[in-house]
Each structure stands twice: as structure tokens, then as C-alpha cells.
Backbone as a ProteinNet text record, in pm:
[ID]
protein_1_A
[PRIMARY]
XXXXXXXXXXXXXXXXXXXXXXXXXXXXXXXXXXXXXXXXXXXXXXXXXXXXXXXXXXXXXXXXXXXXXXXXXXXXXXXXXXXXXXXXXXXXXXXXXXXXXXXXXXXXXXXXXXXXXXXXXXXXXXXXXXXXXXXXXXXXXXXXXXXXXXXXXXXXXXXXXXXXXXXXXXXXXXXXXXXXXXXXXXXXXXXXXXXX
[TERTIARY]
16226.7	16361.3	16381.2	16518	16492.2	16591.9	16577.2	16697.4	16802.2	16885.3	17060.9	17081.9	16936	16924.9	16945.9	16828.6	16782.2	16905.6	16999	17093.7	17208	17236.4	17365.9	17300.9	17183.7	17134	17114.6	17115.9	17056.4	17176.4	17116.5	17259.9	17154	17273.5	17147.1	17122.7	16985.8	16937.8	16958.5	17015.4	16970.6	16910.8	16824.2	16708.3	16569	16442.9	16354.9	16248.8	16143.8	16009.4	15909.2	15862.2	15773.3	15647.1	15655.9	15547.8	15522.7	15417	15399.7	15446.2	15462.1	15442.9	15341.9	15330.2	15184.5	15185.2	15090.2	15110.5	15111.9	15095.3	15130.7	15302.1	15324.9	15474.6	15498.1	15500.2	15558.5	15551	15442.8	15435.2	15525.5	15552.2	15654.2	15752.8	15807.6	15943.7	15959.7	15853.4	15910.7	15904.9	15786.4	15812.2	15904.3	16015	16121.4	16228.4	16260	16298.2	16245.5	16120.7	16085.4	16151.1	16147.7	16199.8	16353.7	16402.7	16553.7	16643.6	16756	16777.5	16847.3	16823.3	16861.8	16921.2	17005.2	17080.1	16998.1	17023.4	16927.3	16765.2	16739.1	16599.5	16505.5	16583.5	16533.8	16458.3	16430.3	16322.2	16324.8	16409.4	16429.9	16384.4	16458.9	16374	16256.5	16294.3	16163.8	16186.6	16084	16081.7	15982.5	16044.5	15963.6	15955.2	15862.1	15811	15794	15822.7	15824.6	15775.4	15675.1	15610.9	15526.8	15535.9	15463	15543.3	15534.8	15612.9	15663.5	15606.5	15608.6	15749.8	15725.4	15759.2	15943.3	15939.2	16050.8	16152.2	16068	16108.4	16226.1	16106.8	16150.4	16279.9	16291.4	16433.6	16515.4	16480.6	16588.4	16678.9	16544	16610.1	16705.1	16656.6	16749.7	16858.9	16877.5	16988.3	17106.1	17011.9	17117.1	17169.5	17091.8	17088.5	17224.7	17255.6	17329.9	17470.7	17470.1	17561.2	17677.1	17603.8	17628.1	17710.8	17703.4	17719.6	17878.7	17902.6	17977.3	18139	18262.9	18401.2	18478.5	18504.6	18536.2	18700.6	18778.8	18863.9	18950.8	19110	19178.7	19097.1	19043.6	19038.4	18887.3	18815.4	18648.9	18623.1	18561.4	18479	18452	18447.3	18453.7	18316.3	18189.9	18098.8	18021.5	18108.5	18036.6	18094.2	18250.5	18279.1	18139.9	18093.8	18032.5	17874.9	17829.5	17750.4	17760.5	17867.7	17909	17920.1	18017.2	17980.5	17893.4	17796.4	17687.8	17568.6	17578	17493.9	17522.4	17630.3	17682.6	17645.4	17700.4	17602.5	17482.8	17374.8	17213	17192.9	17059.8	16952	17044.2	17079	17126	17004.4	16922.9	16842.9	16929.5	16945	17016.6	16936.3	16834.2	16738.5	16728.8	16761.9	16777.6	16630.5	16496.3	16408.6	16325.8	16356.3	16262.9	16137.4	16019.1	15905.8	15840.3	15971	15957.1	16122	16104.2	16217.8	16189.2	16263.6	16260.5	16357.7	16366.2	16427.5	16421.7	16572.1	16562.1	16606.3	16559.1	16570.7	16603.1	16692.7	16648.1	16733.6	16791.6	16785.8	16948.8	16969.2	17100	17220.8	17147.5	17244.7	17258.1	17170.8	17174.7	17299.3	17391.8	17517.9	17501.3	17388.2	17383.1	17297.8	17265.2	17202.2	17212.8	17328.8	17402.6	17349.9	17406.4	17410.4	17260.8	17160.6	17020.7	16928.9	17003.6	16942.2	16957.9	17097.7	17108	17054.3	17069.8	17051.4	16910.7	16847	16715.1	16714.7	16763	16764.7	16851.3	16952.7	16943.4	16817	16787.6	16668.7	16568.9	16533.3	16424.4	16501.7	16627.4	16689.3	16688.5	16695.2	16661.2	16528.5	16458.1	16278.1	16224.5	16286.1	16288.6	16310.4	16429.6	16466.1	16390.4	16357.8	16265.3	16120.1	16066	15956.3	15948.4	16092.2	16124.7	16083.3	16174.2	16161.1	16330.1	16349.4	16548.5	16518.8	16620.9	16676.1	16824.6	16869.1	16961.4	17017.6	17076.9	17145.8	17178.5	17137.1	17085.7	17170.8	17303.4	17376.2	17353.2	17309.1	17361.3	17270.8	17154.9	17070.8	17151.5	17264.2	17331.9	17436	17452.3	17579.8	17542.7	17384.2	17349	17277.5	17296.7	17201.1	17235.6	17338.6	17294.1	17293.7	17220.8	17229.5	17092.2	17079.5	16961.8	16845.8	16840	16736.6	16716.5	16803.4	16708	16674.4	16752.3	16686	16526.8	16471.3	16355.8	16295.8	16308	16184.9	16216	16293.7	16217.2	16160.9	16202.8	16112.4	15937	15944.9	15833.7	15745.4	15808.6	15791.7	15733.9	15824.1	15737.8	15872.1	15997.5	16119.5	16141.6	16187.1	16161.7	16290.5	16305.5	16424.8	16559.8	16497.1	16622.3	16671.4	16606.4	16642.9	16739.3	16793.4	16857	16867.2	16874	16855.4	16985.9	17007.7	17110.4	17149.2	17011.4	17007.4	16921.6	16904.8	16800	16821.3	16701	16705.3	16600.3	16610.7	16471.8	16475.1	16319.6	16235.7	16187.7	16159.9	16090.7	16117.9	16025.7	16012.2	16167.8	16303.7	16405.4	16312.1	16423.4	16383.4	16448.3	16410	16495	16404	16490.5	16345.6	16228.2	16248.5	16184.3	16118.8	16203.9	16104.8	16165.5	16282.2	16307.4	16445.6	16510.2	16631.7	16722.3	16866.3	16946.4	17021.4	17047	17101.6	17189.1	17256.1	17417.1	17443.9	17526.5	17647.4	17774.7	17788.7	17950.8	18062	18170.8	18260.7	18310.9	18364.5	18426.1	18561.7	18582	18742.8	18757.3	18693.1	18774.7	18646.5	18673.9	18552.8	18625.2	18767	18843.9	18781	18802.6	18769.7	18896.8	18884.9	18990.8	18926.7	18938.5	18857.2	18973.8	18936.9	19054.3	18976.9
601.8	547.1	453	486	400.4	278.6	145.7	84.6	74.5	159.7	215.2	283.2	357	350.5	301.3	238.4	85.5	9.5	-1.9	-53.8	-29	131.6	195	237	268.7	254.6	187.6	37.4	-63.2	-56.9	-96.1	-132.9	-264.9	-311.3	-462.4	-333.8	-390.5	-384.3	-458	-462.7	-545.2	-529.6	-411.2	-370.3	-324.2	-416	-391.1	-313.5	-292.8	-308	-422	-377.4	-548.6	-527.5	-444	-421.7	-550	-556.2	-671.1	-629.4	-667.7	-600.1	-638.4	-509.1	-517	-645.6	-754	-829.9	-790.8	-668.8	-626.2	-585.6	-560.1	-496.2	-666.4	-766.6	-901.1	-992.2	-964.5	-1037.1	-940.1	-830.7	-763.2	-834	-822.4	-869.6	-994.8	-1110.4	-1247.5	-1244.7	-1167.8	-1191.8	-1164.1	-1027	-937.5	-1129.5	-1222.1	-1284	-1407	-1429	-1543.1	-1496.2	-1381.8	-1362.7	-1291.4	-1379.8	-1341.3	-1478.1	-1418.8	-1532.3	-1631	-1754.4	-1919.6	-1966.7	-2025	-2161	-2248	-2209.3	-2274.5	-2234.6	-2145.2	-2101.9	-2230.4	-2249.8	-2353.2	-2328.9	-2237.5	-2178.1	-2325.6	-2338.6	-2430.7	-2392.9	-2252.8	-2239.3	-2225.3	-2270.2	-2312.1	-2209.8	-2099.3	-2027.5	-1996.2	-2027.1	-2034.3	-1900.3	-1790.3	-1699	-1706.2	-1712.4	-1744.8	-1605.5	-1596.1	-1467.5	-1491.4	-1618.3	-1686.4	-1686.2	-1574.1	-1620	-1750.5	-1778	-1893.7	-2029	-1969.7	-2078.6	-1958.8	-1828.7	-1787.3	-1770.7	-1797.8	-1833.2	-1987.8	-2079.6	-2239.5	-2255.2	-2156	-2166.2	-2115.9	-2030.6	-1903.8	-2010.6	-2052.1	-2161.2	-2311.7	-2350.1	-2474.4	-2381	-2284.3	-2243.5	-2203.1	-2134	-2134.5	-2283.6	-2392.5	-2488.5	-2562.8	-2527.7	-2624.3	-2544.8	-2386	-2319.8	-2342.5	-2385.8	-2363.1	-2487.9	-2608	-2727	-2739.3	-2607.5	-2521.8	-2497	-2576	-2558.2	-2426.2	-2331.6	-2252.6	-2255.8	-2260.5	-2307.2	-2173.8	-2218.1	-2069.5	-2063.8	-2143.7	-2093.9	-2062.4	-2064.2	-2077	-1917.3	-1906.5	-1833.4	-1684.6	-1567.6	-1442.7	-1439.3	-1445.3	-1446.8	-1597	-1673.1	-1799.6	-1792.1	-1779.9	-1760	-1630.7	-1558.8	-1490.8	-1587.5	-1622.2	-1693.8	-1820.1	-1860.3	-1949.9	-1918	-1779	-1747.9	-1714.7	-1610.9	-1546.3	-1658.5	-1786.3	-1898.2	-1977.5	-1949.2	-1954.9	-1960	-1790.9	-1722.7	-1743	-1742.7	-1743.6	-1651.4	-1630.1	-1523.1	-1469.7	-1572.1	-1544.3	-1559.1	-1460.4	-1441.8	-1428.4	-1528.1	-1501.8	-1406.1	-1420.4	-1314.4	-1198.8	-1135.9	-1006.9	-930.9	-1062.1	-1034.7	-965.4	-969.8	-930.9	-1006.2	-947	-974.5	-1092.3	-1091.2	-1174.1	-1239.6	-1352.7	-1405.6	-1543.9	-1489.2	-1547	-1626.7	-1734.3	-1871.4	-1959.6	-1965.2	-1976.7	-2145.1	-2281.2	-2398.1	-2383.5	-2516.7	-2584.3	-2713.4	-2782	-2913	-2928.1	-3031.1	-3079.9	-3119.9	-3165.9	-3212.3	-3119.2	-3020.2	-2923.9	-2788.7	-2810.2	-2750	-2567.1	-2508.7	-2359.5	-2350.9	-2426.7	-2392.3	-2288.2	-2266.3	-2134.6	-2037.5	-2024.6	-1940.6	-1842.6	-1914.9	-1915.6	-1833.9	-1924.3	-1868.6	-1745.9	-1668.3	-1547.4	-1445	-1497.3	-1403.6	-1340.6	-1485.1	-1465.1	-1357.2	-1386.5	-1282.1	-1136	-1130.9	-1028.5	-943.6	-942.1	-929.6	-863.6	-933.6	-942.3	-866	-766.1	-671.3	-577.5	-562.7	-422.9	-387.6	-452.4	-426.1	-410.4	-411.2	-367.3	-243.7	-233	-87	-7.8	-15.7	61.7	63.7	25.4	-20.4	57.7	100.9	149.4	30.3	-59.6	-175.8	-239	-255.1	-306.1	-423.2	-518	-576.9	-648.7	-780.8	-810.1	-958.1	-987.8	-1105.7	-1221.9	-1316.3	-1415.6	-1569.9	-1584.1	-1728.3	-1848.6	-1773.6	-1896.7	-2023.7	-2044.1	-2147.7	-2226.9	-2190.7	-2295	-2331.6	-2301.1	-2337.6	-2441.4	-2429.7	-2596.2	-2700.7	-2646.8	-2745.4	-2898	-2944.2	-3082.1	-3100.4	-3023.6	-3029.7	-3091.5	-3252.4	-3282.6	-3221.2	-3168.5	-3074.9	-3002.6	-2877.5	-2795	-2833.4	-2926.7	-2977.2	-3048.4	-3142.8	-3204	-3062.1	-2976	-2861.3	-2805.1	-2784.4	-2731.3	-2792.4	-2949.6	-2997	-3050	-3019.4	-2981.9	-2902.2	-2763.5	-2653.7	-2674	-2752.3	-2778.7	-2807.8	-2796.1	-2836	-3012.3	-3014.9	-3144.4	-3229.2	-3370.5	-3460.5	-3380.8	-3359.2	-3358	-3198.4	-3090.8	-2970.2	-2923.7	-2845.7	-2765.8	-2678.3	-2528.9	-2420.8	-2366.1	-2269.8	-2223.2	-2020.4	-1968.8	-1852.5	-1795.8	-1692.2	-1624.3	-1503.5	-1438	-1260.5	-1222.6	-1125.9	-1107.1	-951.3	-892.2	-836.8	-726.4	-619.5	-549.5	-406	-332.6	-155.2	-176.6	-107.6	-37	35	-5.1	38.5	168	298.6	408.1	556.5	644.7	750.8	782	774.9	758	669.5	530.9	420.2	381.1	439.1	429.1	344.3	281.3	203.7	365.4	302.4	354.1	352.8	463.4	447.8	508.6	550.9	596.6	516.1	543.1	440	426.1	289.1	230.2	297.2	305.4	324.9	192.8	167.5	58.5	79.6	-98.9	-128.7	-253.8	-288.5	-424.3	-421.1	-573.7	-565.3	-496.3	-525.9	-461.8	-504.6	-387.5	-376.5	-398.2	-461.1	-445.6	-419.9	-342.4	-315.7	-363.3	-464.9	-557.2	-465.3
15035.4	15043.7	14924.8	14863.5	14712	14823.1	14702	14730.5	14805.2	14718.8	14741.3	14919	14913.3	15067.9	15160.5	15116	15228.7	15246.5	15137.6	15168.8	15275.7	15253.5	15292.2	15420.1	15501.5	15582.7	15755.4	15652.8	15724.4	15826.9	15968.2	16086.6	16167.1	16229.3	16328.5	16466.2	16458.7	16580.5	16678.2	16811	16896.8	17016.8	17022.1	17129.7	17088	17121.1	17071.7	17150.3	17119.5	17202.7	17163.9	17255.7	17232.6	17139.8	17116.9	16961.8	16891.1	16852.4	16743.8	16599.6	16493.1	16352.2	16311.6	16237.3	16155.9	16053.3	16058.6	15925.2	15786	15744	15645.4	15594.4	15730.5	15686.1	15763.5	15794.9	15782.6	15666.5	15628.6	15442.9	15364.8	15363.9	15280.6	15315.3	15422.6	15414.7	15401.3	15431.6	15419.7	15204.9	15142.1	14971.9	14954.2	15043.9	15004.6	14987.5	15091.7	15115.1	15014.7	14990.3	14881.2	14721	14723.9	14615.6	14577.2	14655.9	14616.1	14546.9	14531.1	14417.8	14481.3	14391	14473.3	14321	14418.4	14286.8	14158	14045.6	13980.7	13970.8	14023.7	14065.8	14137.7	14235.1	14327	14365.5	14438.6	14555.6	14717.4	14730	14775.8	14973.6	14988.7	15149.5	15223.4	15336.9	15408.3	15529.5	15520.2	15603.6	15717.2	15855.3	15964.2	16051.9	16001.1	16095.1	16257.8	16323.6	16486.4	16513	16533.4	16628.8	16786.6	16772	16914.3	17042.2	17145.2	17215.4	17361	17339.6	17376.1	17267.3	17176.1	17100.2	17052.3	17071.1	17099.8	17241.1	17356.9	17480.9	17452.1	17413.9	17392.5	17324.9	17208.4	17085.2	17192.2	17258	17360.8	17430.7	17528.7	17636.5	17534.1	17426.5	17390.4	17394.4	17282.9	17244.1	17368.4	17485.5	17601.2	17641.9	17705.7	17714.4	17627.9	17530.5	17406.3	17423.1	17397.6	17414.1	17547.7	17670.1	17806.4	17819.1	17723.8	17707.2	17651.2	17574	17491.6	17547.6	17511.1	17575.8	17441.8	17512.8	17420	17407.5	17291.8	17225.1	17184.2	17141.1	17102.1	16981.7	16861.7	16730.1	16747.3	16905.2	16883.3	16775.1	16730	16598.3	16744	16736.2	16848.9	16872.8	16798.6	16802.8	16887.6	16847.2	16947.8	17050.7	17057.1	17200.4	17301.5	17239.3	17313.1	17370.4	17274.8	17261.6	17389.6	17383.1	17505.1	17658.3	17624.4	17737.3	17828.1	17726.4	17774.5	17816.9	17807.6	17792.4	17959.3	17980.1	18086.9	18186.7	18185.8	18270.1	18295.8	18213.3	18225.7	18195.6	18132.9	18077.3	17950	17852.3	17759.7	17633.9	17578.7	17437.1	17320.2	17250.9	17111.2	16999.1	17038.2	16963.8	17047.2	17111.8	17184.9	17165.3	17257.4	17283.2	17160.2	17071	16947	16934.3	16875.7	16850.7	16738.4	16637.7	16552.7	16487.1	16488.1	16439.4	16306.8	16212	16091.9	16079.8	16063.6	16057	15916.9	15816.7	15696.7	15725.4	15678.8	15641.6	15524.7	15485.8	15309.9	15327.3	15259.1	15257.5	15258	15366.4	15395.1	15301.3	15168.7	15117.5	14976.7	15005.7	14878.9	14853.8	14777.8	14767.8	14790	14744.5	14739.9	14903.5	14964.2	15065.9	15191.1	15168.1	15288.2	15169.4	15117.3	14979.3	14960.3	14936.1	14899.4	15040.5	15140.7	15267.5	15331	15324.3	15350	15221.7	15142.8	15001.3	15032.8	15094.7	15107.2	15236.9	15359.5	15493.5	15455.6	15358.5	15325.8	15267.8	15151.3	15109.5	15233	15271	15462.7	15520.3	15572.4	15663.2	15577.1	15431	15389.9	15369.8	15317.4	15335.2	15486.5	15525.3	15679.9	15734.5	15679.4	15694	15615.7	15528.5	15451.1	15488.3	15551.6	15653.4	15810.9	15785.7	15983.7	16085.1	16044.9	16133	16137.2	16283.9	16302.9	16228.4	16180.8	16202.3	16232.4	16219.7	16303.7	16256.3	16173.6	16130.9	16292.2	16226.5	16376	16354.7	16355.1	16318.1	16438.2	16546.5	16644.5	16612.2	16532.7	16523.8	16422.6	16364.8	16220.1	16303	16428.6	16498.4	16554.6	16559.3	16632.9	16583.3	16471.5	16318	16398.7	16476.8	16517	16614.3	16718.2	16820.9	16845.6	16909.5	16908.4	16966.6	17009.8	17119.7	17012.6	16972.9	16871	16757.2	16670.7	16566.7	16561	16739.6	16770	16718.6	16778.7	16848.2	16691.3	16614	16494	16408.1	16431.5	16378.9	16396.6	16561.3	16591.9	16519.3	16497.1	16420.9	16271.9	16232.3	16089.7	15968.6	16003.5	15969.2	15939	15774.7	15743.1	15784.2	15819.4	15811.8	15719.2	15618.6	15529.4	15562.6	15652.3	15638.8	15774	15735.6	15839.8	15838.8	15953.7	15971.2	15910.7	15791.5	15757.1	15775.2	15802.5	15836.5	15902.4	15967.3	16063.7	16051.1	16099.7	16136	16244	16287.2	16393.2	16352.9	16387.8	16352.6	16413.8	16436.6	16489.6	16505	16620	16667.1	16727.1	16729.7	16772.1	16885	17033.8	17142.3	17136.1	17056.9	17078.2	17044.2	17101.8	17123.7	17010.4	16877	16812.5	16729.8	16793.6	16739.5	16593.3	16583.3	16417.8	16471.5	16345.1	16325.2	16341.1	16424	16410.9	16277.6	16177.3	16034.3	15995.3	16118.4	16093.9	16038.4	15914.3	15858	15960.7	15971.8	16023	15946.7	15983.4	15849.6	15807.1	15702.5	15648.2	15703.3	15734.7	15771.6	15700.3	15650.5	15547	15403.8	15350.5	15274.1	15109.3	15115.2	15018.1	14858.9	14748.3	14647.5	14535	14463.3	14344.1	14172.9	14168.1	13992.1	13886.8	13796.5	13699.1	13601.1
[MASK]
++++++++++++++++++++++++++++++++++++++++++++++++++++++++++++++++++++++++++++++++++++++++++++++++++++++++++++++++++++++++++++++++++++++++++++++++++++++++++++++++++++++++++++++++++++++++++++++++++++

């Protein structure tokens, strides 16, 4: 699979098996992610592998916990409103039980920091796909960058004062008959082009 593939390919997963990944195909994708491009050639993120589950249970429960806390609004964002609701309820996984979840930091007061951090989780969802492994773009942890509870526990984790969580992805085997990512292409409905 070249590239251009991997690209036009890729769809989120959000049903896994509980497979582990091989640490070989997990160091691919976190270099795929160290080496993507940052402001200035900062190299500025701090990336926290979470494969422990225990310690993906713990993110699960704050994040329900914080969400549930959550008054949803006419202008709330469609994706958090879900997030709220489903938190609600109970037995809400923002990581949709995946095996591994990658969690991008970098520093609060640093201007490219959104920027740097997906560039980087992009990067990490196509080396993935090219790997035959889902992944799945993961925002709800930047929705609670101050939410004291999850900010303690990542910094438990190893997350410095000055950092905050600006992107995520999670990882793993696609719960589907062959174990492979679904790679139908979507069709396009926005995302408009203008050539000057």
C-alpha cells in the first residue's frame, strides 16, 4: 500500500477486539507520529501510549464522570452534545474500548500546539491503516483539558504543569469478519476546493 492509499483508505474505527498490538507495529506508528511536522521544528509533543488497561478504564470513567457534569446548550459542538449525553446515561467509553490509546500533550502556552498535535495523530491513523490496524480520531480529552480530575490523572501519567492534552487516537484489530479496517471510501460532501 503506497501512501496515496493509506490515505484515501483510511475510515475511524469504532469497534475493536481486544487484541493487543504487536509492539512492532506500535513503534511504527508512534515514529509515523514523532516525525511529522511541527512549528518551527519544535518537536514539542509529549506522547502518552496508554495500553494498560486499567489506566484506560480510569481516563473512561473521569471522562464519563466530567461529561455527565455536562449542561448541553443550543450552540453545544454535535459531537459533545453526544458525548454528554451518552455520559449520562452510563457506560459511556470515549475510546470505544480499544486496546491502545494515544494521547498527544505539548505546552499550554505554545501557539502551534493544536496544530503540531494532530499533524502528528494524523500521521499515526494512516500508518495504521497501512499496518491493517483501525483507527479513530479521539477529541473528547481537549474538551476537558481543565477539568480538574482529568488533568490530576494525566498528570499522574507523566503530563507536565505546563502541558495539555491537544489530540488523541486509539488503536487497534477492527471487530469485523476479517479483522481488517473497513476502507470503503465515504463520499465527499464538503471540504470544498478552489484552484487560483
Amino acid at each position: 500500500m503506497d501512501a496515496y492509499e493509506a490515505i484515501m483508505t483510511r475510515r475511524s474505527t469504532r469497534n475493536y477486539k481486544p487484541d493487543t498490538v504487536e509492539p512492532e507495529k506500535l513503534d511504527r506508528i508512534i515514529n509515523a507520529g514523532r516525525f511529522a511536522p511541527s512549528g518551527g521544528n519544535s518537536q514539542s509533543n509529549h506522547f502518552f501510549v496508554i495500553t494498560d488497561k486499567a489506566a484506560l478504564g480510569r481516563l473512561a470513567q473521569l471522562a464519563q464522570t466530567a461529561f455527565a457534569k455536562m449542561e448541553i446548550k443550543e450552540d453545544t459542538y454535535a459531537s459533545l452534545k453526544v458525548s454528554i449525553t451518552k455520559s449520562k446515561e452510563g457506560g459511556y467509553s470515549f475510546c470505544y474500548n480499544a486496546p491502545v490509546l494515544v494521547v498527544v500533550a505539548n505546552q499550554a502556552d505554545y501557539g502551534n500546539n493544536i496544530a503540531d498535535s494532530v499533524a502528528a495523530v494524523e500521521n499515526m491513523m494512516v500508518e495504521a491503516n497501512e499496518l491493517d490496524l483501525g483507527s479513530c480520531y479521539i477529541n473528547q480529552l481537549k474538551w476537558l483539558n481543565e477539568d480538574p480530575e482529568v488533568v490530576a490523572y494525566m498528570r499522574e501519567l507523566g503530563m507536565r504543569d505546563n502541558e495539555r492534552v491537544y489530540a488523541s487516537a486509539i488503536f487497534g484489530y477492527p471487530q469485523t469478519d476479517d479483522g481488517l479496517p473497513v476502507r470503503q471510501p465515504l463520499p465527499r460532501k464538503g471540504n470544498e476546493v478552489t484552484y487560483i
